[in-house]
FIZAPA-752876 format. One record per atom (N, C-alpha, C): residue number from 0; atom name; x, y, z. Coordinates in Angstrom, 2 decimals, decimal comma. Example, Ala and Ser with C-alpha at 12.3 -4.5 7.8 and 13.67 -1.06 7.14 Angstrom:
<rs>
(0 N (13,19 -5,69 7,80))
(0 CA (12,30 -4,50 7,80))
(0 C (13,20 -3,30 7,80))
(1 N (12,85 -2,25 7,08))
(1 CA (13,67 -1,06 7,14))
(1 C (12,90 0,03 7,87))
</rs>
This chain:
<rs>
(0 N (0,84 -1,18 0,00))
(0 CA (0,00 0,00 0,00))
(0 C (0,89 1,24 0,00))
(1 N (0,37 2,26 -1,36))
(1 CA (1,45 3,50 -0,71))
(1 C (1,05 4,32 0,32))
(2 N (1,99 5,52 0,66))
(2 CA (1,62 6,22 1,71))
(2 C (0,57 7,25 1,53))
(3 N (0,57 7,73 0,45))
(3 CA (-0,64 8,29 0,08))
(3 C (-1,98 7,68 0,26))
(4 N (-1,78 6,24 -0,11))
(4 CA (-3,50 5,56 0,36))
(4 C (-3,57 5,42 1,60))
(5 N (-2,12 5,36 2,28))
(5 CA (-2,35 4,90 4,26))
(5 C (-2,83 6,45 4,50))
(6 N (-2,26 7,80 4,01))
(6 CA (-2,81 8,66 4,46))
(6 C (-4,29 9,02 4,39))
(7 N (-4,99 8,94 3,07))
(7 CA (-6,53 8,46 2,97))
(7 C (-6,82 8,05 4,05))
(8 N (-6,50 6,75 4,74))
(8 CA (-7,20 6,30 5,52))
(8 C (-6,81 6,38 6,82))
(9 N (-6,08 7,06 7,20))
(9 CA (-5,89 7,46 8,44))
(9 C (-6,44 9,17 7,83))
(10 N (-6,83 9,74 7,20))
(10 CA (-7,37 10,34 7,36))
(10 C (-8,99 10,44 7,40))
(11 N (-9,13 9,78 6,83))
(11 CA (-10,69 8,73 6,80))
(11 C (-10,96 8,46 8,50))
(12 N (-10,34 7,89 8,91))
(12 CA (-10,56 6,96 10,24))
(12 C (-10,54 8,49 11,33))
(13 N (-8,98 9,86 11,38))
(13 CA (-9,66 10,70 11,89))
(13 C (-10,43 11,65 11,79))
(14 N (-10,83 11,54 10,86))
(14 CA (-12,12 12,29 10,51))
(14 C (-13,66 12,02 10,91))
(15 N (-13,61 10,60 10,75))
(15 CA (-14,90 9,83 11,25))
(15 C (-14,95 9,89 12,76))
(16 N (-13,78 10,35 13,66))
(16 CA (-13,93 10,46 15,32))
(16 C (-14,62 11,79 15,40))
(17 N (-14,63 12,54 14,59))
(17 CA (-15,01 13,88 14,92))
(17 C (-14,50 14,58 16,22))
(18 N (-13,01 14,63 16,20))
(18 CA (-12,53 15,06 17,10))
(18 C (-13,07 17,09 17,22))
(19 N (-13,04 17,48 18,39))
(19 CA (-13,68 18,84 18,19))
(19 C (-12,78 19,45 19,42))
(20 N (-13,18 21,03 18,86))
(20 CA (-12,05 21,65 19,74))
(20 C (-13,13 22,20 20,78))
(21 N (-12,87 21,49 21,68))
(21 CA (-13,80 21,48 22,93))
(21 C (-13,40 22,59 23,89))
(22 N (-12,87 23,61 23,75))
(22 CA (-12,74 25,10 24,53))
(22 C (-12,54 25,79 23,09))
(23 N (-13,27 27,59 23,74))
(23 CA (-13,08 28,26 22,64))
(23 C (-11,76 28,82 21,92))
(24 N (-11,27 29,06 21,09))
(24 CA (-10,36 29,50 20,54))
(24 C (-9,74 28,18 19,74))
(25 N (-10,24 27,48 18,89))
(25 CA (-9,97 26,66 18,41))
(25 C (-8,59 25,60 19,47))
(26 N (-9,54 25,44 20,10))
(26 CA (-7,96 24,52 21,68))
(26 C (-9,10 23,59 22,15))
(27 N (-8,33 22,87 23,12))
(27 CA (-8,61 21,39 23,50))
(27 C (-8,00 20,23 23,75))
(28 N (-8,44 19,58 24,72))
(28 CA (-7,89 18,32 24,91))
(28 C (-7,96 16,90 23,52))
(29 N (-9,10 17,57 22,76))
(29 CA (-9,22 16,47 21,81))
(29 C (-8,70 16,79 20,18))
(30 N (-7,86 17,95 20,68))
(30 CA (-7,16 18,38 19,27))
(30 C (-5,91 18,79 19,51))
(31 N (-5,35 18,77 20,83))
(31 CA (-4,05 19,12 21,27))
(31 C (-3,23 18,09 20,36))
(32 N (-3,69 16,92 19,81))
(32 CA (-2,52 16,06 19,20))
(32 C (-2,05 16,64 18,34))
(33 N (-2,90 17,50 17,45))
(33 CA (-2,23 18,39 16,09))
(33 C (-1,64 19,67 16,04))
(34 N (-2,23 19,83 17,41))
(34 CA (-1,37 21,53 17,68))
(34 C (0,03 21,22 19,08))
(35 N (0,06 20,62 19,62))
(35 CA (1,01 20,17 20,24))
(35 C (2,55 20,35 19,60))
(36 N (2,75 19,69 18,45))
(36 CA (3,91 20,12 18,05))
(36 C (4,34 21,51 17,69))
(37 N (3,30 22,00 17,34))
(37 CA (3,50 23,53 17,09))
(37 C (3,90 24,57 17,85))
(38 N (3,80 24,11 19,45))
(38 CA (3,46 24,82 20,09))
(38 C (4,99 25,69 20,41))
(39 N (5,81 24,84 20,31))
(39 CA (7,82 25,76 20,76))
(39 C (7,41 26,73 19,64))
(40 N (7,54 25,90 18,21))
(40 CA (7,85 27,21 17,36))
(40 C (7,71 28,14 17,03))
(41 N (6,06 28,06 17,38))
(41 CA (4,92 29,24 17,50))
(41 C (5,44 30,22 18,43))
(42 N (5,86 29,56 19,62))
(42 CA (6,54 30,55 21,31))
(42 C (7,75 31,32 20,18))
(43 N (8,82 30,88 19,87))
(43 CA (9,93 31,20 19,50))
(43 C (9,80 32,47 18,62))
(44 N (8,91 32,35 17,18))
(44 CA (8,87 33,00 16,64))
(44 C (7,70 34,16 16,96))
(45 N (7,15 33,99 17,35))
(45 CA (5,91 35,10 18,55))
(45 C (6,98 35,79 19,31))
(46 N (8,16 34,97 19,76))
(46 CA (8,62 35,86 21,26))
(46 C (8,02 35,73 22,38))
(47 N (7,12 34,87 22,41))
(47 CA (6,15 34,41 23,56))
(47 C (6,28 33,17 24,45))
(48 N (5,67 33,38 25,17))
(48 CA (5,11 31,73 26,01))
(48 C (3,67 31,49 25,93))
(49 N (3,16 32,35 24,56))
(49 CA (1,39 31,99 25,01))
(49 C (1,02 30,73 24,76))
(50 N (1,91 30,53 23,59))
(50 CA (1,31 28,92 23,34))
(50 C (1,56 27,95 24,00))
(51 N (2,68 28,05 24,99))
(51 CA (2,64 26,62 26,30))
(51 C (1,23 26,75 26,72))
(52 N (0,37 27,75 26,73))
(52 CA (-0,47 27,26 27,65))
(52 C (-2,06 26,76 26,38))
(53 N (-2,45 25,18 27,12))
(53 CA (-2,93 24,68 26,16))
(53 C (-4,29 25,03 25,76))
(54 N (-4,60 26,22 26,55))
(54 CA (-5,87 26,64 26,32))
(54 C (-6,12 27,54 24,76))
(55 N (-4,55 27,96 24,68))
(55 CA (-4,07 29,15 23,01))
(55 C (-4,39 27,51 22,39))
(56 N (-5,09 28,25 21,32))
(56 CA (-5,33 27,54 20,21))
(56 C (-5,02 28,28 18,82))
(57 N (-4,99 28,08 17,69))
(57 CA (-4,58 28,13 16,31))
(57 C (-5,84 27,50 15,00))
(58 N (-5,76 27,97 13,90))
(58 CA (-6,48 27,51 12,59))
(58 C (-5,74 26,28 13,13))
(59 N (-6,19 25,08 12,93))
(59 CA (-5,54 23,73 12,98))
(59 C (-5,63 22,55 11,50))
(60 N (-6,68 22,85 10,59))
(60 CA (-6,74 22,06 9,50))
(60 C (-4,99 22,17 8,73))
(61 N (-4,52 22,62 8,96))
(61 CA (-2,36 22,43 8,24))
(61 C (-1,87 21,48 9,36))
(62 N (-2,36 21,85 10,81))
(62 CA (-1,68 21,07 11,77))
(62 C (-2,45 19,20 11,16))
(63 N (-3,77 19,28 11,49))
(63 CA (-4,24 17,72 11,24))
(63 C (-3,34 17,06 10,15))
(64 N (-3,49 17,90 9,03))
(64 CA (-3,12 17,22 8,15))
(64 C (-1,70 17,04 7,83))
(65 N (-1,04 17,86 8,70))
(65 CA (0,28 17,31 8,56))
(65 C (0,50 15,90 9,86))
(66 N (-0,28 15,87 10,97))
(66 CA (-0,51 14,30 11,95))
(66 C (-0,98 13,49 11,14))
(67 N (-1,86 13,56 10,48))
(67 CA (-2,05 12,33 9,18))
(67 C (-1,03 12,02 8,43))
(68 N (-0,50 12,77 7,83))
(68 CA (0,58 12,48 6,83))
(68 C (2,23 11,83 7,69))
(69 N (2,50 12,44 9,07))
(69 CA (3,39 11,47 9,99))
(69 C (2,32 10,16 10,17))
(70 N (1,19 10,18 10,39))
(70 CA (1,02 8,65 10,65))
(70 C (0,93 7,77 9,86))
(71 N (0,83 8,15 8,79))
(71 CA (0,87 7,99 7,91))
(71 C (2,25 6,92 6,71))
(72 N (3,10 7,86 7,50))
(72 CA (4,27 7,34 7,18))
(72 C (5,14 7,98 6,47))
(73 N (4,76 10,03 6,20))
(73 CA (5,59 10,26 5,36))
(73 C (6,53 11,15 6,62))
(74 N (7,99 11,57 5,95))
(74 CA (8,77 12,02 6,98))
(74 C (8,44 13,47 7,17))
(75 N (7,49 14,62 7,60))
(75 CA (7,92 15,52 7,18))
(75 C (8,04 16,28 8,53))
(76 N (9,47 17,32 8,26))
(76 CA (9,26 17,97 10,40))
(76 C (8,31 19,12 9,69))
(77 N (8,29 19,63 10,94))
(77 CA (7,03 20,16 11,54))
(77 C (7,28 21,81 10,79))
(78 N (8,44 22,11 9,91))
(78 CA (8,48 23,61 8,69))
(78 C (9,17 22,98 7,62))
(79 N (8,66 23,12 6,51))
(79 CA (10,05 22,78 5,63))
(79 C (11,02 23,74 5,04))
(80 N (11,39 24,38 5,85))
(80 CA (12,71 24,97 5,97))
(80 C (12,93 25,99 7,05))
(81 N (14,24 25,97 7,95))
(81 CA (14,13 26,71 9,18))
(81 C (13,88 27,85 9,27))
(82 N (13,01 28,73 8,41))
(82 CA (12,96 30,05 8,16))
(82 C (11,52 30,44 7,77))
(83 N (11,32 29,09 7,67))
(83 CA (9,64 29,37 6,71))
(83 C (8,63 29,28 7,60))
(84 N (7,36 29,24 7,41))
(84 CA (6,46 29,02 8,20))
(84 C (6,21 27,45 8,65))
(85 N (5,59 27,17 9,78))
(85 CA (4,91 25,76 9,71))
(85 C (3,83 25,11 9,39))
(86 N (4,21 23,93 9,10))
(86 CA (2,91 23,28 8,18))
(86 C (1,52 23,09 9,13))
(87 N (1,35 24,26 9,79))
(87 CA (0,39 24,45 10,77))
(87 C (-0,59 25,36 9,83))
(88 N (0,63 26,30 9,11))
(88 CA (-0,23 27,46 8,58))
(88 C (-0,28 26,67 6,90))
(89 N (-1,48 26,88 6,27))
(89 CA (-2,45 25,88 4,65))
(89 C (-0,83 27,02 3,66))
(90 N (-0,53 28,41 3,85))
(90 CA (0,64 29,21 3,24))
(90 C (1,84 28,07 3,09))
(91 N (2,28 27,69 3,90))
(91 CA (3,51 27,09 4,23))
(91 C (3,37 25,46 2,84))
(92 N (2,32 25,05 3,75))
(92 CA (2,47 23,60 2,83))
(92 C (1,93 23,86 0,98))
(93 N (1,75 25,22 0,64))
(93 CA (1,37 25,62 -0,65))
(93 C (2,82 25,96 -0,88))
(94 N (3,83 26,93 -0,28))
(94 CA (4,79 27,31 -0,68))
(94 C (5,93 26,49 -0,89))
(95 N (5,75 24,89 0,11))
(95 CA (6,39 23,98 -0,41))
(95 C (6,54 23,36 -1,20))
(96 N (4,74 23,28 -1,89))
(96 CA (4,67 22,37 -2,85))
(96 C (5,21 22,87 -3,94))
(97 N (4,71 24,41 -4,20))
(97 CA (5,57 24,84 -5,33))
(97 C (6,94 24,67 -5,63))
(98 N (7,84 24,80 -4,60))
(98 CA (9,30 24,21 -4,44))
(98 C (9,38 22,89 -4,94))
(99 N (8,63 22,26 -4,75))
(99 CA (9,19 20,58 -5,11))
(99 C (9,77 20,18 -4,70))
(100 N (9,78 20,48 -3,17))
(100 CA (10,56 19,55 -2,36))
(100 C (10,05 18,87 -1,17))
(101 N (9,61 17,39 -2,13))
(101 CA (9,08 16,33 -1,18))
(101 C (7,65 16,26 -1,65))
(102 N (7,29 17,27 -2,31))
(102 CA (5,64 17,22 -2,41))
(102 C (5,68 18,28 -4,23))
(103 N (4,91 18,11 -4,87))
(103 CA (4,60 18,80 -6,11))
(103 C (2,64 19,70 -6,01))
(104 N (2,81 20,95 -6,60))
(104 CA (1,32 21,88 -6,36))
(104 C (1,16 21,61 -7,92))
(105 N (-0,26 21,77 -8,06))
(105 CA (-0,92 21,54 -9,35))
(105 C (-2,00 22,63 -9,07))
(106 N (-2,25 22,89 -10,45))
(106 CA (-3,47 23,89 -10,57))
(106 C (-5,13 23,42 -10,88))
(107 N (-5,93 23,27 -10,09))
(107 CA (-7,33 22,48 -10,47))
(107 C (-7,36 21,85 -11,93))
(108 N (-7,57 22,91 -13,05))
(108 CA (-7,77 22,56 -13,65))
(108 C (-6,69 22,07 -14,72))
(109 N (-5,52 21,23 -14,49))
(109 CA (-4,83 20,97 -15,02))
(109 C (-4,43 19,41 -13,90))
(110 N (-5,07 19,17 -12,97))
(110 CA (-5,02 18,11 -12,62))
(110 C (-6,07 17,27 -11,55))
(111 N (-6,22 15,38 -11,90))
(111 CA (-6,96 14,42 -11,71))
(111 C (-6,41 14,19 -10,22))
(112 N (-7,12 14,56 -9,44))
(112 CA (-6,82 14,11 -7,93))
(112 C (-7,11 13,01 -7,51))
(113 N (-6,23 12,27 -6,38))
(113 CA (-6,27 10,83 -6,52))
(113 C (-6,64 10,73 -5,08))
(114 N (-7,12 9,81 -4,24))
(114 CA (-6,95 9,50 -2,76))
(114 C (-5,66 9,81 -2,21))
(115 N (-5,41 10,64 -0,98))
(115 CA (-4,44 10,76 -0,60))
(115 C (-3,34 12,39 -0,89))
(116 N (-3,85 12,53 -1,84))
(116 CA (-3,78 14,04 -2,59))
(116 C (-4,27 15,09 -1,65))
(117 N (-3,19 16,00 -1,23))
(117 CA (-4,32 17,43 -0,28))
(117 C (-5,16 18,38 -1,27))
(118 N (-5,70 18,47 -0,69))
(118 CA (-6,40 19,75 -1,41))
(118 C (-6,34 21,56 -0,98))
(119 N (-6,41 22,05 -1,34))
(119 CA (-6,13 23,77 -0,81))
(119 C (-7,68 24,32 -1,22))
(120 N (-8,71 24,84 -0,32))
(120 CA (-9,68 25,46 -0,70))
(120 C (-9,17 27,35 -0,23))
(121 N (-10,05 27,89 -0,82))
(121 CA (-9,64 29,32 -0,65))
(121 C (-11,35 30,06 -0,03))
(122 N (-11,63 31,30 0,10))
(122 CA (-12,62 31,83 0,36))
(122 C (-13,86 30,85 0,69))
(123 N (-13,78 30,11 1,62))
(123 CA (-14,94 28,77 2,20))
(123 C (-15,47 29,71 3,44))
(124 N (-15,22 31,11 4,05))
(124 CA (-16,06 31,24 4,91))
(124 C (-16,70 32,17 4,13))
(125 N (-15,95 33,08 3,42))
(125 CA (-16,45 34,63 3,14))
(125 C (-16,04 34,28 1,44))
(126 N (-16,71 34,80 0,30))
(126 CA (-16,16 34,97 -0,85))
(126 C (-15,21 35,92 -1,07))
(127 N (-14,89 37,05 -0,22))
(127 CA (-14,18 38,04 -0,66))
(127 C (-12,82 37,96 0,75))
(128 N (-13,02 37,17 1,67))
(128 CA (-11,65 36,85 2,57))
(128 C (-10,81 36,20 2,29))
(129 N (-9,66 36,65 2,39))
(129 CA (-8,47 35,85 1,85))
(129 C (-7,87 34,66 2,83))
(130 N (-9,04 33,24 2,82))
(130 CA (-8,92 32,13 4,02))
(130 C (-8,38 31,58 3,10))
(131 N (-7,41 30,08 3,66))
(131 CA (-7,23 28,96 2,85))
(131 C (-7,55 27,93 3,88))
(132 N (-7,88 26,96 3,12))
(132 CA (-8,26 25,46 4,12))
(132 C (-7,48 24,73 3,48))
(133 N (-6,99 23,14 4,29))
(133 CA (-6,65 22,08 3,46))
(133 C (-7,47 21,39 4,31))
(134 N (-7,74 20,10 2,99))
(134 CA (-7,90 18,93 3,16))
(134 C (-7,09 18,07 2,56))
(135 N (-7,39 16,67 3,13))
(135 CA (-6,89 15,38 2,15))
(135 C (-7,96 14,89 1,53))
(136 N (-8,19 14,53 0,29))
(136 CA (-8,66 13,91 -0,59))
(136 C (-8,82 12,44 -0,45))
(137 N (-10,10 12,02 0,47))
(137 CA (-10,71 10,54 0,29))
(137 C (-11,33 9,85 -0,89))
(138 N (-11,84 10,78 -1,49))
(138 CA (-12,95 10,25 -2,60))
(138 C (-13,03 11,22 -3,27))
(139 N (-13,58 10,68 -4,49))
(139 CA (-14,33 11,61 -5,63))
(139 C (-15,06 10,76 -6,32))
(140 N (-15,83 11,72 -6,47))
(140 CA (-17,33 11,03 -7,30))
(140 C (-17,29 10,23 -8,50))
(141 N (-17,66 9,41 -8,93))
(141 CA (-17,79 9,06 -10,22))
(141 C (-17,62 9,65 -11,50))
(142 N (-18,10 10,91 -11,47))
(142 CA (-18,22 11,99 -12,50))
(142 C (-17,47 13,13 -12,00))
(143 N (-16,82 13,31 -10,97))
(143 CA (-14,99 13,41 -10,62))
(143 C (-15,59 15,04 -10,70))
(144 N (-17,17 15,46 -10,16))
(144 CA (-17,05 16,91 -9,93))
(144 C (-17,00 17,08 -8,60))
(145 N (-17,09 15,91 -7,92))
(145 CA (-17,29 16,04 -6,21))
(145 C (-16,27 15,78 -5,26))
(146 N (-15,74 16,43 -4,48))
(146 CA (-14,59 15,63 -3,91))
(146 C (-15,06 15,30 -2,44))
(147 N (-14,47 14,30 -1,65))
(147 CA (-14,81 14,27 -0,70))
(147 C (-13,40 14,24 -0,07))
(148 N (-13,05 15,23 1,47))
(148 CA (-11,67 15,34 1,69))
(148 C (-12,12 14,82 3,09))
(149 N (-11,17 14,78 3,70))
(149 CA (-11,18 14,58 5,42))
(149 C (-10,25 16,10 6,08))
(150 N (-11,25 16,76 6,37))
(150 CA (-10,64 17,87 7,02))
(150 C (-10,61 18,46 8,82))
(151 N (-9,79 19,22 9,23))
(151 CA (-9,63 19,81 10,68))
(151 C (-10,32 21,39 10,50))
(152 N (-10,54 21,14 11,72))
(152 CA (-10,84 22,62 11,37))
(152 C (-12,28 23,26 11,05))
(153 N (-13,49 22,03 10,65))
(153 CA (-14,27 22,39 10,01))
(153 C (-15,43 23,18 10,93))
(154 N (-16,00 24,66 10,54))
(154 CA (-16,79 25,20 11,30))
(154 C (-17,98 24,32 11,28))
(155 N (-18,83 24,24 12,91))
(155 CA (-20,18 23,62 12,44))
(155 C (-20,76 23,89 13,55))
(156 N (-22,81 23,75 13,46))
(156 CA (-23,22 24,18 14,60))
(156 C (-23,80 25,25 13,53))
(157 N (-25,00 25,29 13,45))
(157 CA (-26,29 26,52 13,02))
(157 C (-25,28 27,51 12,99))
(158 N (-24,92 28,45 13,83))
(158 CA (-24,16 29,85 13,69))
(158 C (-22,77 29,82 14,66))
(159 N (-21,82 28,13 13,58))
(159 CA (-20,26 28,45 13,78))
(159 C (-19,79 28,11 15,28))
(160 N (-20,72 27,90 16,32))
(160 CA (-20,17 27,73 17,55))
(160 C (-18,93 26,95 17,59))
(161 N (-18,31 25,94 16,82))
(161 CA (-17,78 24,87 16,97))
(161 C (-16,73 24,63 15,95))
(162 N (-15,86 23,95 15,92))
(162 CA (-14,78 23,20 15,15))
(162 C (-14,38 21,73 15,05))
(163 N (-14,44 21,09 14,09))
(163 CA (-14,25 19,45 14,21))
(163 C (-13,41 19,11 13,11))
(164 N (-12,83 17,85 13,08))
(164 CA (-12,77 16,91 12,33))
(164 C (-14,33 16,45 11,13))
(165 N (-13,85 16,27 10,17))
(165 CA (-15,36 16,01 9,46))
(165 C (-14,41 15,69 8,20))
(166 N (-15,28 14,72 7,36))
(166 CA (-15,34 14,46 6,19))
(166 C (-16,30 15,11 5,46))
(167 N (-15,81 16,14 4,12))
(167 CA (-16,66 16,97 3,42))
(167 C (-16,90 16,43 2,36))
(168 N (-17,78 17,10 2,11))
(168 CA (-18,35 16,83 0,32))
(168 C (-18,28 18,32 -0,44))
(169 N (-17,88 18,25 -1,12))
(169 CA (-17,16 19,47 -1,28))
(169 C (-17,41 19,56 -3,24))
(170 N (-17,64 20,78 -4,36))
(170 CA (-17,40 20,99 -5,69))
(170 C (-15,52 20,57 -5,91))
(171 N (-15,28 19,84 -6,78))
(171 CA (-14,43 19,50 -7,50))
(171 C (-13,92 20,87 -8,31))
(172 N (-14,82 21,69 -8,81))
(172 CA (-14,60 22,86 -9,70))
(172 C (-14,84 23,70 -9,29))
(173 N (-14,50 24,92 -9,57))
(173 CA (-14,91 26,36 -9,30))
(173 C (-13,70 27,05 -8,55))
(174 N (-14,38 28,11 -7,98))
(174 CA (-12,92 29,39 -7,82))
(174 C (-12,74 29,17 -6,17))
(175 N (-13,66 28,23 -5,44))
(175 CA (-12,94 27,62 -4,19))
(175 C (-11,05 26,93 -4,08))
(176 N (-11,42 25,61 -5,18))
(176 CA (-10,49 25,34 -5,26))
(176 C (-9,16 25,81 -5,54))
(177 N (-8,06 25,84 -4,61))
(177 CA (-7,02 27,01 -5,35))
(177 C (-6,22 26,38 -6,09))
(178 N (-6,04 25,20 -5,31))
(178 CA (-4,99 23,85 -5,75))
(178 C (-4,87 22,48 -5,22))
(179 N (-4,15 21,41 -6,05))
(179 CA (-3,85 20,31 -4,65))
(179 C (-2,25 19,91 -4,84))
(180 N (-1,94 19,41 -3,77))
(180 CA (-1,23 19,07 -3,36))
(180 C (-0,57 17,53 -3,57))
(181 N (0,25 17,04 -4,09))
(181 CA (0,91 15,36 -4,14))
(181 C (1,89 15,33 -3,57))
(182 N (1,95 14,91 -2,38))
(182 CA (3,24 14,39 -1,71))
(182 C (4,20 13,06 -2,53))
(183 N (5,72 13,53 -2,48))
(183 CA (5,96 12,27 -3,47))
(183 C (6,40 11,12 -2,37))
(184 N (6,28 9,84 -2,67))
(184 CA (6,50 8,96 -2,20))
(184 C (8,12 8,47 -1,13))
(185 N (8,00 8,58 0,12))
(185 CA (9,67 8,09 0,90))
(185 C (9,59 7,27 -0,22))
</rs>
């Protein structure tokens, strides 16, 4: 099996726990696994100590999906390069891919996304805010306009109270999508 399909399904499997960030500010005991590592570098480059304390929380969908991709089995530390951002922040793991190092970025419409593939969505809260999300890519539809990803991070709850783990169903096309992502194979 490659690591791309073990990541699918360990992203599959945490997605289906619906882990949620059970205090406000996107923090918690049931999402500390993905923000945990983050937490020195974040202090260091802040100049701070806010993030030892585990109540600071962070956007976390870059953090999940980079704990999927270590459990996954691929090697990657926690910035790819000592200067850059961490793959906490959806910026960082786009600016890598473009580099080509370790992972390759594609433009929607110039490429067939496979299981295991991240995805980069853009403007998903606001059309005119400059957000990015990732997911990983579980599925796609038959007729390959639907994707279904396993994402962190996801707002939910009538009016946003909340943040989880969730598997989306998500358009394949349109001006959401910014890009995806292929990690290349250890």
């Amino acid at each position: 099996m490659s690591n791309r399909e073990r990541l699918a399904q360990v992203a599959e499997t945490e997605s289906g726990a619906r882990h949620t960030a059970d205090m406000p500010g996107n923090a918690g005991s049931l999402v500390e696994k993905y923000l945990a590592p983050f937490r020195r570098i974040l202090d260091q480059r802040a100049g701070t100590q806010q993030f030892e304390d585990n109540a600071v929380g962070f956007a976390w969908c870059g953090a999940f999906a980079h704990w999927c991709c270590r459990a996954a089995g691929f090697d990657l530390p926690l910035q790819p390069q000592e200067q850059s951002p961490t793959f906490a922040l959806v910026s960082a793991w786009r600016q890598w891919a473009v580099l080509g190092d370790g992972a390759s970025w594609f433009a929607p419409e110039d490429f067939s996304p496979q299981r295991g593939d991240l995805v980069v969505y853009r403007h998903l809260s606001h059309p005119l805010r400059d957000d990015c999300h990732l997911g990983v890519v579980v599925g796609i539809s038959p007729s390959g306009k639907t994707l279904y990803s396993a994402e962190g991070n996801v707002v939910f709850g009538r009016y946003g109270e909340g943040r989880r783990t969730q598997i989306k169903r998500r358009r394949r096309h349109g001006q959401r999508v910014m890009g995806f992502i292929r990690l290349h194979e250890n």
